[in-house]
FIRODREN-598669 format. One record per atom (N, C-alpha, C, O): x, y, z. Coordinates in pm, whole numbers, plus 50000, padded with zeros to 5 digits. Example, Ala and Ser with C-alpha at 12.3 -4.5 7.8 and 13.67 -1.06 7.14 Angstrom:
BEGIN
513194943150780
512304955050780
513204967050780
514244966850846
512854977550708
513674989450714
512905000350787
513415011450804
// end
This chain:
BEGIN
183213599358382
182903602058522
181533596258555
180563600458492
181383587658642
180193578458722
179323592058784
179853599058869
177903595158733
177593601658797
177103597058941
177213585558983
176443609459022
176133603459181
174683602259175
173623608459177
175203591659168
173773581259148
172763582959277
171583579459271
173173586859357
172473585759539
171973602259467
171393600659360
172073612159495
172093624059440
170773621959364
169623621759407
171303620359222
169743616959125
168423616159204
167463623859219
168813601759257
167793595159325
166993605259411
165763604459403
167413612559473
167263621059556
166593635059503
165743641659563
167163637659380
166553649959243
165363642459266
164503649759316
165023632659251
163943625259156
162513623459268
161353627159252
163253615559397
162153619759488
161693629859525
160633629559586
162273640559502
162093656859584
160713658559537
160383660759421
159883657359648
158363666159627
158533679959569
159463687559598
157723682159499
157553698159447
155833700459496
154813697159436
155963705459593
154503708959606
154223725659555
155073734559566
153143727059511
152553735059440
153013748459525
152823748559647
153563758659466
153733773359551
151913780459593
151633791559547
151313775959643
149963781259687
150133792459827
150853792159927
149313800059789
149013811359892
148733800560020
148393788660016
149003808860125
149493803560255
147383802360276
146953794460360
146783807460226
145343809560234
144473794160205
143963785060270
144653798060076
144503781959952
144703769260074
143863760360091
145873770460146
146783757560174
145733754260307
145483742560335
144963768960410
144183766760523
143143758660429
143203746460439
142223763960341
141243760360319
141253750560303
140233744760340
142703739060217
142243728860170
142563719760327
141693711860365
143193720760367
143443716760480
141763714660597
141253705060655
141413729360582
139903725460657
138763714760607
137843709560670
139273712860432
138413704260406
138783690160426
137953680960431
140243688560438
140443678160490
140493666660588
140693654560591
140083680860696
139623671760795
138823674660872
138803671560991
137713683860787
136663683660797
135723674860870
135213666160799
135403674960985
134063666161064
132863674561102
132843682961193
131533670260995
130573673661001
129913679061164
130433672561255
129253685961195
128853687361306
129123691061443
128253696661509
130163688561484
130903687561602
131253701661649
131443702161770
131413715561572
131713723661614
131043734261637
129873731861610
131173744861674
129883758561675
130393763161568
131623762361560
129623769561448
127823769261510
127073757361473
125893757061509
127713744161385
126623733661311
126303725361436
125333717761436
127223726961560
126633715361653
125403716761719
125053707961798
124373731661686
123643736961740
122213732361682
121063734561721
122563727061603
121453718561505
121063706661605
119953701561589
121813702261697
121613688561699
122003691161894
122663682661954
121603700961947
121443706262028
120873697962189
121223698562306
119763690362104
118863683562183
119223666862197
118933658662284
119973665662072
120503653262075
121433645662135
121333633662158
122563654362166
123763654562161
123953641162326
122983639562399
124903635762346
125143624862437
125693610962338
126163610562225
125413601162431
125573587862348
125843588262193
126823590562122
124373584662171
124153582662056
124593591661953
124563588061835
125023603961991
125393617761928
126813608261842
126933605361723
127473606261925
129203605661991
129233592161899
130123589661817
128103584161927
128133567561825
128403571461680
129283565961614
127533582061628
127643585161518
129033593961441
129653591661337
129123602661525
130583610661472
132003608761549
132963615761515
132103600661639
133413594261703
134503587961589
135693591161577
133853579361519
134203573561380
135083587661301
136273588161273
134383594561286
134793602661165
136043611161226
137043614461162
135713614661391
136813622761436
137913614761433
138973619061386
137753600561489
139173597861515
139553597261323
140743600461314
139183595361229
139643594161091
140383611561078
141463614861029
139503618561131
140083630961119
141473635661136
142313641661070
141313628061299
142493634461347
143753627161282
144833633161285
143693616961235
145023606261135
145153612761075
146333616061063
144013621160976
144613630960868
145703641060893
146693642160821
145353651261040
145633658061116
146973659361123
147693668561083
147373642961209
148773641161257
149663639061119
150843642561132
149323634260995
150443631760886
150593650760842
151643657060850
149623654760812
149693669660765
150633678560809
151163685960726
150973679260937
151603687861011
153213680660987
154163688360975
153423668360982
154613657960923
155503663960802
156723663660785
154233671060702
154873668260549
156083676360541
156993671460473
156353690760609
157353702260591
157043708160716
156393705360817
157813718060669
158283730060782
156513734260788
155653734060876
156573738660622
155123749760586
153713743960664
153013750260743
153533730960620
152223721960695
152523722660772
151623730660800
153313721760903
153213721061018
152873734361044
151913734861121
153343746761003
152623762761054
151583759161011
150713759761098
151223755560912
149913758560845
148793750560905
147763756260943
148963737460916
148033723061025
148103724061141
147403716061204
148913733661220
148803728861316
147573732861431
147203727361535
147233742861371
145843750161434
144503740861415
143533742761489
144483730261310
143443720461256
144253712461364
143403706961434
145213709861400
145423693461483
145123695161611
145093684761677
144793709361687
144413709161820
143153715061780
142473716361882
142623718561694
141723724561750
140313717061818
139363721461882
140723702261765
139423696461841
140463682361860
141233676761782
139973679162037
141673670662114
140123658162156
139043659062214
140843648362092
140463638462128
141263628062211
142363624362173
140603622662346
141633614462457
141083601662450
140233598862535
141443591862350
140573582662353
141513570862446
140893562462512
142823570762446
143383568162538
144343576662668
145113586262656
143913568362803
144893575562894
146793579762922
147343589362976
147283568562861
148273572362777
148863579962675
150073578962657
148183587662603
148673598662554
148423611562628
148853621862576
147763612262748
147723622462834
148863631062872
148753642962902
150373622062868
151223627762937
152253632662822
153193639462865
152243630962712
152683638362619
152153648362582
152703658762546
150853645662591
149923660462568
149583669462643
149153679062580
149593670962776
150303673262890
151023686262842
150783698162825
152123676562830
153873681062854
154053692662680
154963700462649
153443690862644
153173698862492
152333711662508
153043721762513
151033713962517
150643722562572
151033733062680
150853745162681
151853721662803
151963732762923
153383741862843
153553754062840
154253731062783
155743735862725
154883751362625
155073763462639
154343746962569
153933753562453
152873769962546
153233781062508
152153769562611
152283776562720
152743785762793
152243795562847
154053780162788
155143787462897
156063796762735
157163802162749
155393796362612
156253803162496
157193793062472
158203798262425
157323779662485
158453773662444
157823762962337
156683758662351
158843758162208
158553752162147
157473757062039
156623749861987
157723774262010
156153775061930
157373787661822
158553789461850
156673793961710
157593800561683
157083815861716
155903818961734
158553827861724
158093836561790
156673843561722
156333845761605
156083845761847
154923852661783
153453845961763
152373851261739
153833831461785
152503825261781
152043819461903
152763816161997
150753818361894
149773813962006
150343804262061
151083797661988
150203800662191
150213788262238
149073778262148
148293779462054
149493768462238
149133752662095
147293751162169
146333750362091
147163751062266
146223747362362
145303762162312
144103759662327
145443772362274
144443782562279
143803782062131
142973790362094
144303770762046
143483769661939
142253757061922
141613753161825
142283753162054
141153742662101
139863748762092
139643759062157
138733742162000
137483745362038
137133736662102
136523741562196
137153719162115
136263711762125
137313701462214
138473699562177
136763695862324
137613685862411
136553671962414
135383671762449
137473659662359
136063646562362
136713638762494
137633631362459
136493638662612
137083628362697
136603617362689
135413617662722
137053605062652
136893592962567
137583582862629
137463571962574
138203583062718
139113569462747
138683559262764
137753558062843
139203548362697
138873531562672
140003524062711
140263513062660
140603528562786
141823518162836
141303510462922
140183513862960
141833498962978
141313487863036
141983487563150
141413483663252
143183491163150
143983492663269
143733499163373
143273510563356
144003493263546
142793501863603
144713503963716
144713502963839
145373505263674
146473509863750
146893528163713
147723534763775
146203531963621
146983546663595
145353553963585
145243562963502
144373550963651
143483559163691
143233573863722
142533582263665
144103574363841
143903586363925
145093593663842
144823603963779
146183589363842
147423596263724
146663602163626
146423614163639
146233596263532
145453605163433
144303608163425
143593606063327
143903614563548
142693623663558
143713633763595
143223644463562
144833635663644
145403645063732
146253653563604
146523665463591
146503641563519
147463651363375
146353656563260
146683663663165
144583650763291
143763653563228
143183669863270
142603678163199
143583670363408
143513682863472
144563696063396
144143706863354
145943691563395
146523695263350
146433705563215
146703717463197
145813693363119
145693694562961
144463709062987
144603720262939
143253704263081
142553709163041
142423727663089
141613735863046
143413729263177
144413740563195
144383749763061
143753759763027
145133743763017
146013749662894
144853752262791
145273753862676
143773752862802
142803752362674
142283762862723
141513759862814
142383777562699
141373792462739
140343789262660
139293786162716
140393789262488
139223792962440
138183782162451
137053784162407
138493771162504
137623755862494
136053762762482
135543770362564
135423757162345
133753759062400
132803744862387
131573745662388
133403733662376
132873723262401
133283713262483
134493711462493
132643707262536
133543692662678
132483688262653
131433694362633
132783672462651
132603661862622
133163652062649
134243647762608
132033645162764
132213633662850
131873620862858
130933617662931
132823608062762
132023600162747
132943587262761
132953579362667
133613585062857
134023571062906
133293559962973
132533560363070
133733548562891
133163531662948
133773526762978
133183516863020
135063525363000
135573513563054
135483511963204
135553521963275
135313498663263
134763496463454
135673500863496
135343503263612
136963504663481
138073510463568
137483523963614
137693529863720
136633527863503
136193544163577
135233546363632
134923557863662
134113530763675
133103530563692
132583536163853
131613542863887
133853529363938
133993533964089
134573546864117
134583550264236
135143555864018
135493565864064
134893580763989
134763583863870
134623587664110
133853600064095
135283613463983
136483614764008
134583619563884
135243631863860
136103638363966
135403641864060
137333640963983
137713645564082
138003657564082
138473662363979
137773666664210
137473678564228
139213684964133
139003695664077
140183681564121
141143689864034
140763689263907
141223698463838
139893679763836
139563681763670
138223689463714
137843692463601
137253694663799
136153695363787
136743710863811
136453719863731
137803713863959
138533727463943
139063732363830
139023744263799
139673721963755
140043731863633
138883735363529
138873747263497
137643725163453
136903731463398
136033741863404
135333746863316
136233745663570
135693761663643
136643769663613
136273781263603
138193766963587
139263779263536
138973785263409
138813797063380
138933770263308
138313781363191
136833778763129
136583778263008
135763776963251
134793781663179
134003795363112
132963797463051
135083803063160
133793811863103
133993812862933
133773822162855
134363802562916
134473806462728
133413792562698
132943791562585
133063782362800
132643768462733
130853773462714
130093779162792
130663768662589
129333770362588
128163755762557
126943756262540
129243741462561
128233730962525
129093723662668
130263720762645
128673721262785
128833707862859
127923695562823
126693695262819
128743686562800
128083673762758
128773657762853
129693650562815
128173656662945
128603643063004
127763633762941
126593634862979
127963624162850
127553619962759
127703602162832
126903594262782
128353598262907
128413585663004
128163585663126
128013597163168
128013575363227
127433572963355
128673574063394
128633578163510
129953572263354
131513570663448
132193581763459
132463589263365
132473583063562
133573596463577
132363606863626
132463618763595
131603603863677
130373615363691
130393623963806
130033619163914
130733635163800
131233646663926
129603647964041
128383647464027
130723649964161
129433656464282
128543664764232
128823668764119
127583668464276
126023677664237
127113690064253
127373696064149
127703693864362
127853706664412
128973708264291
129033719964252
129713700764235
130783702264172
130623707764006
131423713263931
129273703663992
129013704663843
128043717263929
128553727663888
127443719263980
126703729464020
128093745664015
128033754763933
129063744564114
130343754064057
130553754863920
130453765463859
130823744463869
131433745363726
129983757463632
130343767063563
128743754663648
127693759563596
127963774763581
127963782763487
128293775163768
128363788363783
128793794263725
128243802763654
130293791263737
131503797063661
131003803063485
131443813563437
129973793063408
130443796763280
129893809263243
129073810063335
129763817463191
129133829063125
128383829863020
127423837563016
128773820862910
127893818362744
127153808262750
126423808062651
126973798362830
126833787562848
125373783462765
124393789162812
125203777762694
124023776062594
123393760762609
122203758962583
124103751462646
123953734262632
124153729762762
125343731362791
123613725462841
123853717362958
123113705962976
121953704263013
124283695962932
123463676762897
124183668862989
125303665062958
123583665363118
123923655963177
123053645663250
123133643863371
122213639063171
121393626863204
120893619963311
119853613863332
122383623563404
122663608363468
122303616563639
122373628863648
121983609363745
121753616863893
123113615363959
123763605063979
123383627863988
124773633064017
124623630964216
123813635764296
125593623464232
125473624864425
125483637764504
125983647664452
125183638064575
124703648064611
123383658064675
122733661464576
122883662864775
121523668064781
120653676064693
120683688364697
119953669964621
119053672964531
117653681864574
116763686564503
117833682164705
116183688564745
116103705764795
115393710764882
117153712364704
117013729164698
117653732064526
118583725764476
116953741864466
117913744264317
118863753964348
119193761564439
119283749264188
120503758564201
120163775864214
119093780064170
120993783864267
121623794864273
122113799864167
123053806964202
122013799864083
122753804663946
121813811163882
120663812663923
122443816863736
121553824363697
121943819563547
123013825063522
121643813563465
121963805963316
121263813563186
120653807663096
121483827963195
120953836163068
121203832562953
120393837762877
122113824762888
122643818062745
121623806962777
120663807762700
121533798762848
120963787462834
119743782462759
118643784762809
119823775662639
118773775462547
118463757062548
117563752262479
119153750562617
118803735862609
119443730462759
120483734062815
118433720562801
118713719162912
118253700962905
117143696762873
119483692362944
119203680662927
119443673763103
120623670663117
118833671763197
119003669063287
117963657263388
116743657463374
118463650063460
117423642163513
116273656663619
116383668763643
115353646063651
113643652863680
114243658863822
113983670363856
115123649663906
115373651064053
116643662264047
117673657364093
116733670364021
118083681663993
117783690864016
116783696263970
118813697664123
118883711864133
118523722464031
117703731564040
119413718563922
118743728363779
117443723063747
116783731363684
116923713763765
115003712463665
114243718963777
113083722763765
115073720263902
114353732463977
114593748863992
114273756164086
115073751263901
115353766763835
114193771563797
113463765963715
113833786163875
113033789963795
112733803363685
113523812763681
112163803263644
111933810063462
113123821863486
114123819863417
113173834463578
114173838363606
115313830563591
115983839563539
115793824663592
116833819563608
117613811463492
118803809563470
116343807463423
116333800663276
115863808263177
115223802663088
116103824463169
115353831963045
115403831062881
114603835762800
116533823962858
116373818662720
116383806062694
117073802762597
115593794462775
115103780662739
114413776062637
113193777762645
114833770862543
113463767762472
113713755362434
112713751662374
114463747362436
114953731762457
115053724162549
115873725462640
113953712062535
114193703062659
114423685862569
113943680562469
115453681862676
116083668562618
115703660262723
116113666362822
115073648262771
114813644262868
114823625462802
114023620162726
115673621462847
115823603362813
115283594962871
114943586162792
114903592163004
114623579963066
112863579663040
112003587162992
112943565963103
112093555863035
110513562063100
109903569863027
109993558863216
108863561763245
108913583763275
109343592163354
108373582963185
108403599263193
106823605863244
106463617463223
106043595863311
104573600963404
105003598263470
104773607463548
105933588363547
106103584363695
106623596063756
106043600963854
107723601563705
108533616663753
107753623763792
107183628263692
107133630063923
106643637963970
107183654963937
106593664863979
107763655063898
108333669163873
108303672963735
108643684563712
107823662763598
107693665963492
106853680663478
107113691563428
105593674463555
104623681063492
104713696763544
104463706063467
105273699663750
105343710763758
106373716363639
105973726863587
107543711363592
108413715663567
108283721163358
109103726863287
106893715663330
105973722363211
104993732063249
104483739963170
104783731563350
103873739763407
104823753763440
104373763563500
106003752863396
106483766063487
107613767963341
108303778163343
107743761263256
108903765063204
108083761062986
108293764362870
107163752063071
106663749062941
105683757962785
105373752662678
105473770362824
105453782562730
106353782262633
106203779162515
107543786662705
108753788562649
109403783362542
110313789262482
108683764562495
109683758062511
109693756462334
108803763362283
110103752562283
109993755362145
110163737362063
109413733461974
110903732062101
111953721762079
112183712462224
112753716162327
111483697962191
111653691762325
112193673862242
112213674962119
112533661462285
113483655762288
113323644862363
113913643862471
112443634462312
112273621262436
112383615062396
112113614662276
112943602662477
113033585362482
111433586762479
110873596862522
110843577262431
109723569362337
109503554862417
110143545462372
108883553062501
108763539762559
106803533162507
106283522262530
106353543062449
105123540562409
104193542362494
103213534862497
104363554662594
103203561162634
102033573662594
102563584862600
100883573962563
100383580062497
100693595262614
101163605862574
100373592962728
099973601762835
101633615662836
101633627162877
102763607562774
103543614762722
103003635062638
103213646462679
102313629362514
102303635362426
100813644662453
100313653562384
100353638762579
099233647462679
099523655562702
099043665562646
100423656462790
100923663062849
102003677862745
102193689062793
102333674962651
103283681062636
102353695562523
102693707162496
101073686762483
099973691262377
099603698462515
100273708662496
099103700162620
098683708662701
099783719062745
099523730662715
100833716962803
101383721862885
102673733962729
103083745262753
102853728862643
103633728362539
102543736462406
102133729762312
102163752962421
101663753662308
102083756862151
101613755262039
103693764462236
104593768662107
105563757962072
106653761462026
105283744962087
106153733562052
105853731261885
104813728761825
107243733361841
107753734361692
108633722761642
108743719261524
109103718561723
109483704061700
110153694161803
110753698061903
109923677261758
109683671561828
110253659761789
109773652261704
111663657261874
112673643761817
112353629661900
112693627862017
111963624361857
111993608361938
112643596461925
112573589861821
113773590562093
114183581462008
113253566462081
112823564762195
113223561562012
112113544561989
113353533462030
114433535861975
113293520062131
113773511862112
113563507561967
114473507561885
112023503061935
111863495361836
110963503961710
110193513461725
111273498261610
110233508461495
108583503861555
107963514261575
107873493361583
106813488261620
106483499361714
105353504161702
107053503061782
106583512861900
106013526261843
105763533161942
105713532561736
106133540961684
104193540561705
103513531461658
103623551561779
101983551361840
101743563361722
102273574061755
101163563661611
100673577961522
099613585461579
099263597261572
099013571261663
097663585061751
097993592661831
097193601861848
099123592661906
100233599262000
100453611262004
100443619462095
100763611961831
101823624061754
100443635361762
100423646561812
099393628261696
098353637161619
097953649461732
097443659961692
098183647761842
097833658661973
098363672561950
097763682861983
099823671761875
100593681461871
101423684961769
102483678861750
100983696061686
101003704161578
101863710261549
101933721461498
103063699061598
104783704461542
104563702361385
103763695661320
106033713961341
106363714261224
107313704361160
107373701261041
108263698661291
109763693361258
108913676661386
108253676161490
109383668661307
108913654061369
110393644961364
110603639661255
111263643161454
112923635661427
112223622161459
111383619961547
112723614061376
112383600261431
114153592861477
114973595561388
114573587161558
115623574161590
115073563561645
114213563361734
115763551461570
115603538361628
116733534261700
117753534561632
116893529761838
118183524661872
118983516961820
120213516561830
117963508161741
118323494261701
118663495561567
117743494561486
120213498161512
120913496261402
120063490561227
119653496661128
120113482761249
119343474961170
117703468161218
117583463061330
116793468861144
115803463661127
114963458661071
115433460060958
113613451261048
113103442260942
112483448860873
111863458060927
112363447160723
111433454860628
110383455560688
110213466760737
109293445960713
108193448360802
108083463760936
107143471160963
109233463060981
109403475561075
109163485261012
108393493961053
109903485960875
109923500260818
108663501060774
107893509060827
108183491660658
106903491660660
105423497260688
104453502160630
106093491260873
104763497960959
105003512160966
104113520260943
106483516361004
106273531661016
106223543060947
106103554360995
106363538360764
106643541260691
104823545460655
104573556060597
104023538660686
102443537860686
102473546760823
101663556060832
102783545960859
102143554261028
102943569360983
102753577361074
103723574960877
104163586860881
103083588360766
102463598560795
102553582760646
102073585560531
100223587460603
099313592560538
100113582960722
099133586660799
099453601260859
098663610360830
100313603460922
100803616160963
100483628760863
100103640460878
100803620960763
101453632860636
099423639460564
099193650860522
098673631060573
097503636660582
096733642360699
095833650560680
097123637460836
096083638960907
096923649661006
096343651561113
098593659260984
098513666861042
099413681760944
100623682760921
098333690960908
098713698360840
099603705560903
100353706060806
100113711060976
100923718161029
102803710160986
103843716360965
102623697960988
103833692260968
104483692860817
103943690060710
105873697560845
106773702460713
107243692260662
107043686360556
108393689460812
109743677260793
109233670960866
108473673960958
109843655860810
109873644560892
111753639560849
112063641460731
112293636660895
113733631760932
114203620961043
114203622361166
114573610560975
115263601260991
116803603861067
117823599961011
116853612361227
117933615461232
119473604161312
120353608161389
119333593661271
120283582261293
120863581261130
120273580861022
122433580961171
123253579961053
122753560360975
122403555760866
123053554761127
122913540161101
120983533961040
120683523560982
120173544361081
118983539561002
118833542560887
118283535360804
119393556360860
118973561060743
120293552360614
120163552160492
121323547160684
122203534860602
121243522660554
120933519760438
120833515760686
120163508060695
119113507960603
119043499160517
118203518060613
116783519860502
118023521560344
118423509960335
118403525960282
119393532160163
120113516560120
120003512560004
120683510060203
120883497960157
120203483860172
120143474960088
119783483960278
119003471460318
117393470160245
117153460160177
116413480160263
115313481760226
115113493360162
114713504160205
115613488159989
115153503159918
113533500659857
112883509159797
113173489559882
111853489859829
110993495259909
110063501859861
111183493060088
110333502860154
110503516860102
109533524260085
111773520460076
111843534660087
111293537959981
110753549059985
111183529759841
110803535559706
109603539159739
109103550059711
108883527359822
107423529759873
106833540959936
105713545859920
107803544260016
107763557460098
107563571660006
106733580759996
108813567659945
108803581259835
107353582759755
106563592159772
107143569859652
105943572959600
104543576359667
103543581059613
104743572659801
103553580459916
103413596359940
102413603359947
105203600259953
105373618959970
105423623959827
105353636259823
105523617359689
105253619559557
104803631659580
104723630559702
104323645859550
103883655459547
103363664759664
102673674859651
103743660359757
103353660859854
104573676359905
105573679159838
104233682560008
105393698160034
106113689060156
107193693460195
105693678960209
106033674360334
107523665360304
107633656460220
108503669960388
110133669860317
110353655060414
110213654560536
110713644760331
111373631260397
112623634960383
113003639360275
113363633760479
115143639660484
115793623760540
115043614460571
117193622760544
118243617860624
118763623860712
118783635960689
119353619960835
120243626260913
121013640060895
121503646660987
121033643160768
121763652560762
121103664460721
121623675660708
119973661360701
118543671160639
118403672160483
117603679960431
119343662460403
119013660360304
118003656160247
117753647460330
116753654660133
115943646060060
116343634560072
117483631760035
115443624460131
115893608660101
115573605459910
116083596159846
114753614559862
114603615359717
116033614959662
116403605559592
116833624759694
117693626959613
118833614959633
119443613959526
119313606059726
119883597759807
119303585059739
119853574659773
118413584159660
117563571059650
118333566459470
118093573659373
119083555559462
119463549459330
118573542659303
118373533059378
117643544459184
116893536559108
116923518959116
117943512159114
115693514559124
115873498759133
115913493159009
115563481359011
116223497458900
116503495358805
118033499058741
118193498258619
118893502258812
120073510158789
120973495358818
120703486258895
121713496258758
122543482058818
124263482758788
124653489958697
125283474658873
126223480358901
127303477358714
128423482058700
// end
């Protein structure tokens, strides 16, 4: 008798995956797609940072994430109960085309359909929303802001949004009041707003509602000058609010201390920061408080004047630099932070760059005792220094040699420990 050969074959492929506690199977699963940072509470580290350059650095890793995500929930019946709480819980829209499946999934899932009895809808295991779209197509615009409305419905517990589209199709058109209505439905659970791009950017009054609405609200980063009348503040009352990233001319940088009682973060980007007439009232009235402040670096001394006067409990102090050359040490010396962030915009740079600043921190590191850390917080510099120029860095190191004053990477690691011997070879 011919055995059944199709059969065998079939014995032989059969996965046997391991009988593991339904427990075991979450954990390994969380480590799998695991993305550093992005969620509460670690995104709170990086508080002051967060926008662009935030999004440059960990966009990469999410979308790798979420590939993991979508095969996991594939493998069986079991991974799919078990993944599927990791595959929404942080929804990335990097195209407008998957809007309407995702959509139609959530609202289904929603209404109790498509889930098994007894479990949550799919949308209430969302922490984190990245609005990302890069489509080029400028014909399904207004369509998917309207199913983006939709999606963002279905998400109660959401505590992060995140706003960061480029493509020119979105350049002419304003946030529209049904996505800006729905992130007022479920804000009162969001606690990080982040418009992190110039496109898609809602009316003053519109993001001014949405404010209202939230209740926990801890992060409010939006850069950019919103249309709208700017010459009365807001009405609100922002008791969570511990970081506040906003242009000088805004209803909110005209809040006062009432209104902002747990501030102690200021993020402020653009370039001439004396010209702004409202800086200085706006240290003058909020600047006690402030603990942790956050500037673009254009190489004005009159900057770090100001902030040494107005700024006495300032504890640390992130800067990002077009260029390493810009990097002024007589600047710093005014003010007797503990925590010093350095970023360069610029990806890569010349040993000579590092060089100079590498001497302008080993100046620091004697002439201001109060300072702990110094950190390198760009993923791409601290690559850059690790592969490109390990002899600056060896240099560096043998400068903090004994020293209590901690040289870190991006991630607050020792650049000591990160550093392979120049004598080590492959």
């Amino acid at each position: 008798m011919i055995p059944n050969s199709v059969s065998a074959l079939k014995a032989r492929r059969r996965a046997n995956i391991p009988e593991l506690p339904s427990e075991l199977w979450e954990i390994i699963f969380d480590h799998a797609t695991y993305v550093p940072d992005i969620l509460i509470p670690e995104i709170y580290e990086y508080s002051g940072t967060l926008g662009f350059l935030f999004n440059r650095d960990h966009y990469p890793l999410i979308r790798r994430s979420l590939v993991t995500r979508r095969y996991l929930v594939r493998v069986c019946k079991k991974w799919w109960h078990l993944a599927t709480p990791f595959l929404y819980r942080s929804i990335f829209i990097g195209r407008g085309r998957c809007l309407s499946s995702l959509a139609s999934a959530l609202a289904f899932s929603a209404r109790g359909k498509g889930v098994v009895l007894g479990e949550r809808p799919l949308g209430s295991f969302t922490e984190r929303l990245d609005i990302a779209m890069r489509d080029q197509c400028e014909a399904h615009g207004d369509t998917d802001l309207e199913l983006l409305a939709e999606v963002i419905r279905c998400l109660p517990n959401l505590a992060i949004v995140s706003v960061d589209v480029t493509p020119t199709q979105y350049s002419s058109l304003a946030m529209p009041d049904i996505v800006m209505d729905a992130l007022a439905y479920i804000a009162p659970s969001l606690k990080i707003i982040d418009w992190a791009s110039g496109r898609l950017l809602p009316p003053l009054h519109s993001m001014h509602d949405l404010v209202t609405a939230t209740r926990q609200l801890r992060i409010l980063h939006c850069p950019y000058f919103l249309p709208g009348c700017t010459t009365v503040k807001a009405i609100c009352t922002l008791s969570s609010c511990t970081t506040l990233g906003v242009p000088l001319n805004d209803i909110f940088y005209r809040m006062a201390p009432t209104q902002l009682p747990a501030l102690r973060e200021l993020s402020y980007q653009f370039i001439f920061l004396m010209s702004e007439l409202l800086f200085i009232p706006f240290l003058e009235t909020h600047g006690s408080n402030l603990s942790s402040v956050h500037l673009y670096w254009p190489g004005h001394s009159n900057q770090m004047n100001v902030l040494a006067m107005h700024c006495p409990h300032l504890r640390r102090l992130t800067i990002n630099l077009d260029h390493w050359e810009s990097f002024d040490v007589e600047s710093f010396k005014l003010i007797p932070v503990e925590f010093l962030g350095l970023r360069c915009r610029r990806n890569q740079s010349s040993t000579k760059a590092y060089k100079l600043v590498i001497s302008a921190l080993a100046r620091l590191k004697d002439e201001m005792p109060a300072l702990r850390t110094i950190r390198f917080t760009s993923l791409f510099n601290v690559n850059d220094l690790l592969k490109n120029h390990r002899k600056a860095l060896a240099h560096a190191l043998e400068l903090f040699k004994g020293s209590e004053l901690r040289l870190e990477d991006h991630e607050g690691r020792l650049l000591s420990e990160r550093v392979v011997p120049l004598y080590v070879t492959s």
